[in-house]
N, CA, C and O atoms as CSV, one atom per row, in Angstrom:
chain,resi,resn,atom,element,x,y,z
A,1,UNK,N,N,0.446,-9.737,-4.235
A,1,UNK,CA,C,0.778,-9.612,-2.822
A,1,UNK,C,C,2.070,-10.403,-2.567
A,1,UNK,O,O,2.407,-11.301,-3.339
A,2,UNK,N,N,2.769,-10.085,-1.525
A,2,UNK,CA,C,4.398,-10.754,-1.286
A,2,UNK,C,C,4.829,-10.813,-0.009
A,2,UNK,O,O,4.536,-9.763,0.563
A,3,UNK,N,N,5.478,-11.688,0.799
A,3,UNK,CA,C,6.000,-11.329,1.880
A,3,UNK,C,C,4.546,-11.314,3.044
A,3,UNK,O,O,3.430,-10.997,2.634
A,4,UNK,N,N,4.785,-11.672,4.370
A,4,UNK,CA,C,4.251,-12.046,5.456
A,4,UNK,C,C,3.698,-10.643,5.591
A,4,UNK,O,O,2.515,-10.801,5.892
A,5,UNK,N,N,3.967,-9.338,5.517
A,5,UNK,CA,C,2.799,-8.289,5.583
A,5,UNK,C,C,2.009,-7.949,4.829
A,5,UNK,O,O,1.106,-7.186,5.172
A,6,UNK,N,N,2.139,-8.479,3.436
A,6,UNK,CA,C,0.920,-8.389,2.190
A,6,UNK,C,C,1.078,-7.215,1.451
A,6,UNK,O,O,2.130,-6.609,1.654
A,7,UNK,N,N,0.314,-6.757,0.663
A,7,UNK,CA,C,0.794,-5.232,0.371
A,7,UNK,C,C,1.162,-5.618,-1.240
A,7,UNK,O,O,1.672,-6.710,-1.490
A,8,UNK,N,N,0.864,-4.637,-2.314
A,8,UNK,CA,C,1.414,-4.615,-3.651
A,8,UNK,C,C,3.027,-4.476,-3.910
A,8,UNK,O,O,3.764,-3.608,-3.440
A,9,UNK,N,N,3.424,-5.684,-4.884
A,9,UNK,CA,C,4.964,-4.799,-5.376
A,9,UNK,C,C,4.710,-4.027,-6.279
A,9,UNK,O,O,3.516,-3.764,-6.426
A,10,UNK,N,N,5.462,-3.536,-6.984
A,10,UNK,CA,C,5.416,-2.824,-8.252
A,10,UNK,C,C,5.313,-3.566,-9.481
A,10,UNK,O,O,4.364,-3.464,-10.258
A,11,UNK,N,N,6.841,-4.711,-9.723
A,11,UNK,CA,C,6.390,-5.747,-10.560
A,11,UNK,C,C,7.329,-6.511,-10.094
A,11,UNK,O,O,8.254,-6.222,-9.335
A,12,UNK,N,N,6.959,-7.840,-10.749
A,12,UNK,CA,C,8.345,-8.996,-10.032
A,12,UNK,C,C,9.134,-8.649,-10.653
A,12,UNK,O,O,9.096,-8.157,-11.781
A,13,UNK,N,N,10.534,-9.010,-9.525
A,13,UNK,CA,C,11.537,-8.692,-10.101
A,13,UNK,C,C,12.498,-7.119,-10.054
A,13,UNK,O,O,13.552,-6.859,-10.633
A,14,UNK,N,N,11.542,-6.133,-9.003
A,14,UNK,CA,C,12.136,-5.065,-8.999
A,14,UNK,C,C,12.751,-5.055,-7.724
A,14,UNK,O,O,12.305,-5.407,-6.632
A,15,UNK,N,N,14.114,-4.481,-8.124
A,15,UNK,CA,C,15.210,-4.886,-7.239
A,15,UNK,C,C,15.738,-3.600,-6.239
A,15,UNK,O,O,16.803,-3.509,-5.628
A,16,UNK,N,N,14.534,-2.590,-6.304
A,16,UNK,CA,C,14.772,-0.952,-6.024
A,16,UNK,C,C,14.724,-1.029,-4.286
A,16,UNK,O,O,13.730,-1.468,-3.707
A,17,UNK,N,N,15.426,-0.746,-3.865
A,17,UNK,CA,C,15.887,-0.985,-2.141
A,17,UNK,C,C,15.742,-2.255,-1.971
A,17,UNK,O,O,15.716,-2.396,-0.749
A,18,UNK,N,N,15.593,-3.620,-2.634
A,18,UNK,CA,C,15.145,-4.803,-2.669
A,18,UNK,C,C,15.762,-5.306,-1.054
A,18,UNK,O,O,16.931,-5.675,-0.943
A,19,UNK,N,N,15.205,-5.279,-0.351
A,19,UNK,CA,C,15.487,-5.678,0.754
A,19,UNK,C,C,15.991,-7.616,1.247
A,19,UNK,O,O,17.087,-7.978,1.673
A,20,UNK,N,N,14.402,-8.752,0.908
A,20,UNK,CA,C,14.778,-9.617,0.688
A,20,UNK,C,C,14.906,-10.626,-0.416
A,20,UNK,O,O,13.892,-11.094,-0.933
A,21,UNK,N,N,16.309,-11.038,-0.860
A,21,UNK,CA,C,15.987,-11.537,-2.048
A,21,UNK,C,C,14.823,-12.938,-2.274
A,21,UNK,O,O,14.832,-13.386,-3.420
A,22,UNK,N,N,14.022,-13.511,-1.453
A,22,UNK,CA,C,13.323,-14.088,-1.478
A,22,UNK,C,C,11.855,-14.057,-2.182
A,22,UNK,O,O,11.102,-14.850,-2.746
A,23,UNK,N,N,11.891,-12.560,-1.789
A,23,UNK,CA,C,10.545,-12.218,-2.550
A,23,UNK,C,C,10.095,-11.273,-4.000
A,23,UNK,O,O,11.190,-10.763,-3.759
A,24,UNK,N,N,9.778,-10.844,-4.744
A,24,UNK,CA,C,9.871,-10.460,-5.752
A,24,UNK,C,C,9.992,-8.985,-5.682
A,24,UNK,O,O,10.294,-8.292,-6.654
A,25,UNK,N,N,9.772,-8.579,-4.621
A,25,UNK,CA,C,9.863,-7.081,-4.637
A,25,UNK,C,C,9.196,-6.796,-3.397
A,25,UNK,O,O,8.602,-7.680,-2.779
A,26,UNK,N,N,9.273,-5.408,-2.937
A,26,UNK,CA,C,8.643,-4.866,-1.751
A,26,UNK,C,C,7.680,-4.434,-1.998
A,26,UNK,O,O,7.421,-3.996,-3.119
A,27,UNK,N,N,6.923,-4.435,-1.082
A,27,UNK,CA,C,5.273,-3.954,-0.956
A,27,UNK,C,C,5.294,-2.019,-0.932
A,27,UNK,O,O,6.026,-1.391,-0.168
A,28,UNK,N,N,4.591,-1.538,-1.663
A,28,UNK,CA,C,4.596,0.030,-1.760
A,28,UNK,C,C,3.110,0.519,-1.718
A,28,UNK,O,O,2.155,0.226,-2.438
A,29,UNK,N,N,3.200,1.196,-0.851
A,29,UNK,CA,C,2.070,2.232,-0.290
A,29,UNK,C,C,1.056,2.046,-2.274
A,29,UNK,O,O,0.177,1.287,-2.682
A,30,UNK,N,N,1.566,2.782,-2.690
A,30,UNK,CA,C,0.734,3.936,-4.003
A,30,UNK,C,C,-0.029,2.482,-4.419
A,30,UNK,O,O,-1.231,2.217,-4.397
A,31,UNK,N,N,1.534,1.345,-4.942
A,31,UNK,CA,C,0.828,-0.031,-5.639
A,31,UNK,C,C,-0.456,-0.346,-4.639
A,31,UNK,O,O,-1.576,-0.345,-5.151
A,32,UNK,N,N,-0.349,-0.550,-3.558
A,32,UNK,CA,C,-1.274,-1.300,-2.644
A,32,UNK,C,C,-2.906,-0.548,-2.256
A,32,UNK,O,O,-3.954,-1.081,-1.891
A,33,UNK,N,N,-2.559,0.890,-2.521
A,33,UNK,CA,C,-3.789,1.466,-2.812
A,33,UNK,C,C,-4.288,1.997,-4.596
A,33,UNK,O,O,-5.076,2.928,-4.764
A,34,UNK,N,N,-3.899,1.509,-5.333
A,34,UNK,CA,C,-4.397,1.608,-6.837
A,34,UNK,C,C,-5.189,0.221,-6.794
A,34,UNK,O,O,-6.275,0.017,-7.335
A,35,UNK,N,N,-4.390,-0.760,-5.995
A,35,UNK,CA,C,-5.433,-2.266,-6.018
A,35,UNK,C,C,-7.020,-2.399,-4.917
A,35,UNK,O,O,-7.924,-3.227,-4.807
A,36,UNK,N,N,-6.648,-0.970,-4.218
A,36,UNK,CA,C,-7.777,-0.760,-3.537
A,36,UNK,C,C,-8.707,0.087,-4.623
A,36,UNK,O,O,-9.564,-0.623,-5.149
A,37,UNK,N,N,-8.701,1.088,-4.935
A,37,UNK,CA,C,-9.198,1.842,-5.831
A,37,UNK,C,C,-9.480,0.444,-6.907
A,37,UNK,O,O,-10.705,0.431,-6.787
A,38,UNK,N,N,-9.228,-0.545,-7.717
A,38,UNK,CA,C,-9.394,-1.584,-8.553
A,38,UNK,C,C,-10.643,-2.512,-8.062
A,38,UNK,O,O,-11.477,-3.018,-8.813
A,39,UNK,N,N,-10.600,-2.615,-6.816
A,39,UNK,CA,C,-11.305,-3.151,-5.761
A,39,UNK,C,C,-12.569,-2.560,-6.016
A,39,UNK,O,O,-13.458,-3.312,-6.417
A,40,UNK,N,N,-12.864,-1.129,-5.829
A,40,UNK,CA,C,-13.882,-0.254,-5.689
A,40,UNK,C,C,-14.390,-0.183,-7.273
A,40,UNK,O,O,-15.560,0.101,-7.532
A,41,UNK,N,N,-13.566,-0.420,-8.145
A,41,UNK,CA,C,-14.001,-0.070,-9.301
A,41,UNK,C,C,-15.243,-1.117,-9.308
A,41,UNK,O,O,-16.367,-0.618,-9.370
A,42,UNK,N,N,-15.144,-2.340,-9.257
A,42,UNK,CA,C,-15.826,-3.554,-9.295
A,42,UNK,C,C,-16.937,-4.286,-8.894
A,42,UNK,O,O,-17.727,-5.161,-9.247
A,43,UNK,N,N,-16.507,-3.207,-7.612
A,43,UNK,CA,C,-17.448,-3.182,-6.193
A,43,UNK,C,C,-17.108,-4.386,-5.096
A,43,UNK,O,O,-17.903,-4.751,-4.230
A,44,UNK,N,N,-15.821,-4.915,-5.289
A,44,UNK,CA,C,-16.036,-5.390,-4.121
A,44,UNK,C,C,-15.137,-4.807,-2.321
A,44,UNK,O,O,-14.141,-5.107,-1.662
A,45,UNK,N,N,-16.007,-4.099,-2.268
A,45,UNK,CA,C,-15.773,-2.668,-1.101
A,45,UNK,C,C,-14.428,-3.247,0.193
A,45,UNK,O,O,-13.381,-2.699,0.537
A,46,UNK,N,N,-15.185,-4.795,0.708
A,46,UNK,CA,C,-14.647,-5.131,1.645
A,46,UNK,C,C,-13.105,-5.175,1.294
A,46,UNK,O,O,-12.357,-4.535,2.033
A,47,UNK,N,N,-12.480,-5.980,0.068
A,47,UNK,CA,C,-11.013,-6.159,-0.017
A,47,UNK,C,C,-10.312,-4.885,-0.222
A,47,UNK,O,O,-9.090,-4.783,-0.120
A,48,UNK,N,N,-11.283,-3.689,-0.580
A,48,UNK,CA,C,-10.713,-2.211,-1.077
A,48,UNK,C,C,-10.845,-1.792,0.433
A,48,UNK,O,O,-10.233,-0.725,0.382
A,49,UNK,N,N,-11.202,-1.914,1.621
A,49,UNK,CA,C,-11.224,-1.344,2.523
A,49,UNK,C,C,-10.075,-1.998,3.510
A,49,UNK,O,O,-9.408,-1.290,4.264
A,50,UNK,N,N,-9.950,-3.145,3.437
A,50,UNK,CA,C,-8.480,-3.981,3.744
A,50,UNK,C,C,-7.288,-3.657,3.440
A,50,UNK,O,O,-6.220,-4.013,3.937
A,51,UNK,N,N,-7.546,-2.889,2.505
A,51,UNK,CA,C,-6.076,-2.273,1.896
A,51,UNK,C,C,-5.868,-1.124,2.252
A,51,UNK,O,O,-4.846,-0.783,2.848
A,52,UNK,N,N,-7.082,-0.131,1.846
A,52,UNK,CA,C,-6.712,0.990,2.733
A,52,UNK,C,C,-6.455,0.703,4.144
A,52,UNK,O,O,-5.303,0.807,4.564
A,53,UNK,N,N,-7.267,0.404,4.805
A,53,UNK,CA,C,-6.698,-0.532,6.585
A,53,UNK,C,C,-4.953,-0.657,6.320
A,53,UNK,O,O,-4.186,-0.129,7.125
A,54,UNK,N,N,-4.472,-1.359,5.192
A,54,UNK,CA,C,-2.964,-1.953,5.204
A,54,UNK,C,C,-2.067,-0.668,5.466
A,54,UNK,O,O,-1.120,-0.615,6.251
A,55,UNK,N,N,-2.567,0.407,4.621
A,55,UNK,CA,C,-1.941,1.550,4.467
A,55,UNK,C,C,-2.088,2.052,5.749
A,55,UNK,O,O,-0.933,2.309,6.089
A,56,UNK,N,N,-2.830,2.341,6.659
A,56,UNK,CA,C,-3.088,2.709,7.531
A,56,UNK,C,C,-1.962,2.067,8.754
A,56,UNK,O,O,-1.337,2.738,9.574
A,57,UNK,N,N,-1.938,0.755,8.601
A,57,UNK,CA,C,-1.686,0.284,9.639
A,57,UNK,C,C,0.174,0.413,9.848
A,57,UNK,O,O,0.883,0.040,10.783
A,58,UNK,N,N,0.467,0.990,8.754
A,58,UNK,CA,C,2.009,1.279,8.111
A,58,UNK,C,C,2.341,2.998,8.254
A,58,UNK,O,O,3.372,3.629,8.018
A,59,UNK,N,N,1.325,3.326,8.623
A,59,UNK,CA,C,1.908,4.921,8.857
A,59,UNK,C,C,2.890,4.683,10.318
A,59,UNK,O,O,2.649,3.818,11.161
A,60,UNK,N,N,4.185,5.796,10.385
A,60,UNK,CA,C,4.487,6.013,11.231
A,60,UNK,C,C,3.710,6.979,12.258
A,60,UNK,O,O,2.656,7.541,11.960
A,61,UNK,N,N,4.470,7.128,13.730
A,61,UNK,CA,C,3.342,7.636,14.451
A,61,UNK,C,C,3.263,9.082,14.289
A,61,UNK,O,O,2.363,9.727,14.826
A,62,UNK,N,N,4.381,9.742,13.400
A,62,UNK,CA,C,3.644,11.056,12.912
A,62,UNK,C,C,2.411,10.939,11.633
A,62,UNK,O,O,1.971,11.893,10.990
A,63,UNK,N,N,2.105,9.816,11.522
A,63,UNK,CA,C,1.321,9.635,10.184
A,63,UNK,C,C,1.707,9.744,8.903
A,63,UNK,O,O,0.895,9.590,7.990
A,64,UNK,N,N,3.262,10.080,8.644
A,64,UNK,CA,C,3.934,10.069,7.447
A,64,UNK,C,C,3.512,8.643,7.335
A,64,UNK,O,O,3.154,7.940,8.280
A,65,UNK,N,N,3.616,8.176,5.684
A,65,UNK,CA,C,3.775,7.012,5.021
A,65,UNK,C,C,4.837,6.825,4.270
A,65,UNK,O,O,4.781,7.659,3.366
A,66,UNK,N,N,5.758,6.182,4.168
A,66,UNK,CA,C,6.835,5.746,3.291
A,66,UNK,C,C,6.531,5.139,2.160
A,66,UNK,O,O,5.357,4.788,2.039
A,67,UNK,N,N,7.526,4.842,0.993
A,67,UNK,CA,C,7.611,4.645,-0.299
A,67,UNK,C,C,6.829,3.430,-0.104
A,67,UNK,O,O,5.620,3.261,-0.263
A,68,UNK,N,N,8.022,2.355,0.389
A,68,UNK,CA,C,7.719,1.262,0.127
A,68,UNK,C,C,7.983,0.186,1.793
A,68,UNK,O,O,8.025,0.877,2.811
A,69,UNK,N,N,8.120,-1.147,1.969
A,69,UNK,CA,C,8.193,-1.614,3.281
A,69,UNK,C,C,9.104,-2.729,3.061
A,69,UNK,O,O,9.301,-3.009,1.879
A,70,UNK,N,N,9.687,-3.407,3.920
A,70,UNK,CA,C,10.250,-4.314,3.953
A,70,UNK,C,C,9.272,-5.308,3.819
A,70,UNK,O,O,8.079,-5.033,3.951
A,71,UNK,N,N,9.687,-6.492,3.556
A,71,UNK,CA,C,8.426,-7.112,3.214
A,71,UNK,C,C,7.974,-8.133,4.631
A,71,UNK,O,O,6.820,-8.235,5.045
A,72,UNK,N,N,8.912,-8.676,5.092
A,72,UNK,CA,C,8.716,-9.481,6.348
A,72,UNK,C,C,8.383,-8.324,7.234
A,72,UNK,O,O,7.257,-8.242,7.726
A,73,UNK,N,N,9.430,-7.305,7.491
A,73,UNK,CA,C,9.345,-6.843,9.551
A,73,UNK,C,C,8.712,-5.344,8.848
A,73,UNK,O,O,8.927,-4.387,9.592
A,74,UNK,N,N,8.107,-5.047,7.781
A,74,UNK,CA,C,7.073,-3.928,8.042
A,74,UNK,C,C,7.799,-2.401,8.469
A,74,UNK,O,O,7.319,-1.421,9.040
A,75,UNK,N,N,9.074,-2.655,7.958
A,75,UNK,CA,C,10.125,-1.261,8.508
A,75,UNK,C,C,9.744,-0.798,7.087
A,75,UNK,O,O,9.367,-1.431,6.102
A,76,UNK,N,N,10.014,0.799,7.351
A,76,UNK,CA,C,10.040,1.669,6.107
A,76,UNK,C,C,11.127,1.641,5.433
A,76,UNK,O,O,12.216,1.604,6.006
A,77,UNK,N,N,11.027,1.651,4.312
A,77,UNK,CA,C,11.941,1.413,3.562
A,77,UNK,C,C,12.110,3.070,2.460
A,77,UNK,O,O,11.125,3.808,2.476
A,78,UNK,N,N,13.249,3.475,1.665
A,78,UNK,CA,C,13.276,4.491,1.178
A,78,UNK,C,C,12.672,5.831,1.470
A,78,UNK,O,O,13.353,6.223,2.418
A,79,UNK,N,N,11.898,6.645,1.237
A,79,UNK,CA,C,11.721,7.843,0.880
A,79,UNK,C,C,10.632,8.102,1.972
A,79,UNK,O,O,9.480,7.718,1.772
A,80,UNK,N,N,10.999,8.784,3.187
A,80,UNK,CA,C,9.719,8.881,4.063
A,80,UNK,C,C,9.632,10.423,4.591
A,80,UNK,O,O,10.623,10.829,5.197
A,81,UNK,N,N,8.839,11.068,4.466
A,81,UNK,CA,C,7.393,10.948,4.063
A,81,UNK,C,C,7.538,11.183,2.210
A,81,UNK,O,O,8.309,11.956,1.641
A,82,UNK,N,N,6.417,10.138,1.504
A,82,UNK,CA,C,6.649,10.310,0.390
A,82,UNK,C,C,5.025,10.878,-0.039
A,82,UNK,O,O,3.975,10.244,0.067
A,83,UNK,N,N,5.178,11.969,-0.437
A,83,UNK,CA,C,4.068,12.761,-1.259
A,83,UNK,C,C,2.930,12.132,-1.779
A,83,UNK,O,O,1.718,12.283,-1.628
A,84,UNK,N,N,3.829,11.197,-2.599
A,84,UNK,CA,C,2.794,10.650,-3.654
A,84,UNK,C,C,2.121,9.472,-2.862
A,84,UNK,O,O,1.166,9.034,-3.504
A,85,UNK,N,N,2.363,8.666,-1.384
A,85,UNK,CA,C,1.514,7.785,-0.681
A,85,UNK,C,C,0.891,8.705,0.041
A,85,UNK,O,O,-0.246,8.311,0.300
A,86,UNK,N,N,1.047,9.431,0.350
A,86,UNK,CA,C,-0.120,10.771,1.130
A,86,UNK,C,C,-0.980,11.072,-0.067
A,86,UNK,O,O,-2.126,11.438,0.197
A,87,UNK,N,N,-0.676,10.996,-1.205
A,87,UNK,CA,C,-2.040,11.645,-2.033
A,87,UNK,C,C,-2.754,10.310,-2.682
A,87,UNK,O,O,-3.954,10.468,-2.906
A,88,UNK,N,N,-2.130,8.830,-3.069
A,88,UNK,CA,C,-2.752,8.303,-3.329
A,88,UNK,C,C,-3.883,7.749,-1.815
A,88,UNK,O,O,-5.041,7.353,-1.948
A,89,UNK,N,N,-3.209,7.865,-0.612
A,89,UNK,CA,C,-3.903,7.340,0.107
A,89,UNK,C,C,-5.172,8.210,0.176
A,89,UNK,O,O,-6.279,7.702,0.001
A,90,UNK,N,N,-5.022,9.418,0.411
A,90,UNK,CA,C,-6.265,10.725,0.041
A,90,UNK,C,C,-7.153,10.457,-0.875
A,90,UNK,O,O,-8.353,10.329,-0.629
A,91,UNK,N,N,-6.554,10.331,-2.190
A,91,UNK,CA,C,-7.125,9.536,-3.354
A,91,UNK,C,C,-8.846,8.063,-3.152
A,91,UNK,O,O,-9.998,7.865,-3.539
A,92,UNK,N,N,-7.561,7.386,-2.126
A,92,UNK,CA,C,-8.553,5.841,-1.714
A,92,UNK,C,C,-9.577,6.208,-0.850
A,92,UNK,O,O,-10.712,5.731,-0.818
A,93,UNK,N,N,-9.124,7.052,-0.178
A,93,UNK,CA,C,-10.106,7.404,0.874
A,93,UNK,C,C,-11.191,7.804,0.240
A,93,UNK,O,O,-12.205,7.107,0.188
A,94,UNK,N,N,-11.090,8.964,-0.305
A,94,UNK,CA,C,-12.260,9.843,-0.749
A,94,UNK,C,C,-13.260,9.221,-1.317
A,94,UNK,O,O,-14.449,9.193,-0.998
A,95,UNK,N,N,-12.265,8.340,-2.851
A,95,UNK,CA,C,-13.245,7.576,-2.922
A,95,UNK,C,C,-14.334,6.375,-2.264
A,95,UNK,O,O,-15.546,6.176,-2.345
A,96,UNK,N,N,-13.341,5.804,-1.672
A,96,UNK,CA,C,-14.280,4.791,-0.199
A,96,UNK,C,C,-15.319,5.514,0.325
A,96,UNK,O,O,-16.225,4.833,0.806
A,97,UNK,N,N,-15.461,6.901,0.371
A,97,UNK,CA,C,-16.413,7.426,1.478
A,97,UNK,C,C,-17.439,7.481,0.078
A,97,UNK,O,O,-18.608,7.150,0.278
A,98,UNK,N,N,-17.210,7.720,-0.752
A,98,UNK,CA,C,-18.237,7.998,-1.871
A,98,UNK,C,C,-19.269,6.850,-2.237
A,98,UNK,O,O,-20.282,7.056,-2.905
A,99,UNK,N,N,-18.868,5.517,-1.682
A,99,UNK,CA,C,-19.183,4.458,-1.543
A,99,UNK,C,C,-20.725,4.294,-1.837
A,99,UNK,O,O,-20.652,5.323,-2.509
A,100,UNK,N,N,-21.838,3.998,-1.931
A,100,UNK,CA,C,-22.937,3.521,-1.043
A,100,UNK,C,C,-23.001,2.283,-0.631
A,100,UNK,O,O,-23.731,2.356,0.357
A,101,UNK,N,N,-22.636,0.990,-0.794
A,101,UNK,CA,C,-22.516,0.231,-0.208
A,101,UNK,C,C,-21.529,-0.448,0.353
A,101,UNK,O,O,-21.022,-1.507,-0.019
A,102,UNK,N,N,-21.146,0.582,1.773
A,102,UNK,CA,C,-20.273,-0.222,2.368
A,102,UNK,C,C,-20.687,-0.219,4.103
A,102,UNK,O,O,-20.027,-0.890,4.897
């Protein structure tokens, strides 16, 4: 996790729209829900449901999701609407509902 909105980078050190150099990288939709899905693998539901929540709370108000975010002010950063955070988020979901204990 990085930066005052939380959220996965990719890895430290990636410098791809690198917005502030302070932090190791920007937070990205796909990273931040594979650690939800990681979450679920394990079972612990609540921190996998926090994340999907994160994703959620980062859609614009057409509900597109962007690549990745700035890491402080939560602006979209690169590629919006990006495919592949619409399907991993689809992805988290589905599985979350498949749940039984949540």
């Amino acid at each position: 996790m990085t930066g005052p909105i939380s959220g996965v980078i990719r890895y430290p050190g990636d410098r791809y729209f690198q917005m502030k150099q302070q932090y190791p990288g920007n937070p990205w939709v796909i990273c931040t829900l594979w650690l939800a899905l990681y979450f679920m693998s394990v079972d612990d539901n609540k921190r996998a449901k926090e994340l999907i929540d994160w994703a959620m709370a980062r859609k614009l108000p057409s509900g597109a999701l962007s690549e990745q975010f700035d890491p402080e002010t939560g602006e979209d950063i690169s590629v919006v609407p990006l495919v592949w955070s619409h399907a991993e988020f689809i992805n988290a979901v589905l599985n979350f509902a498949k749940l039984k204990d949540i």
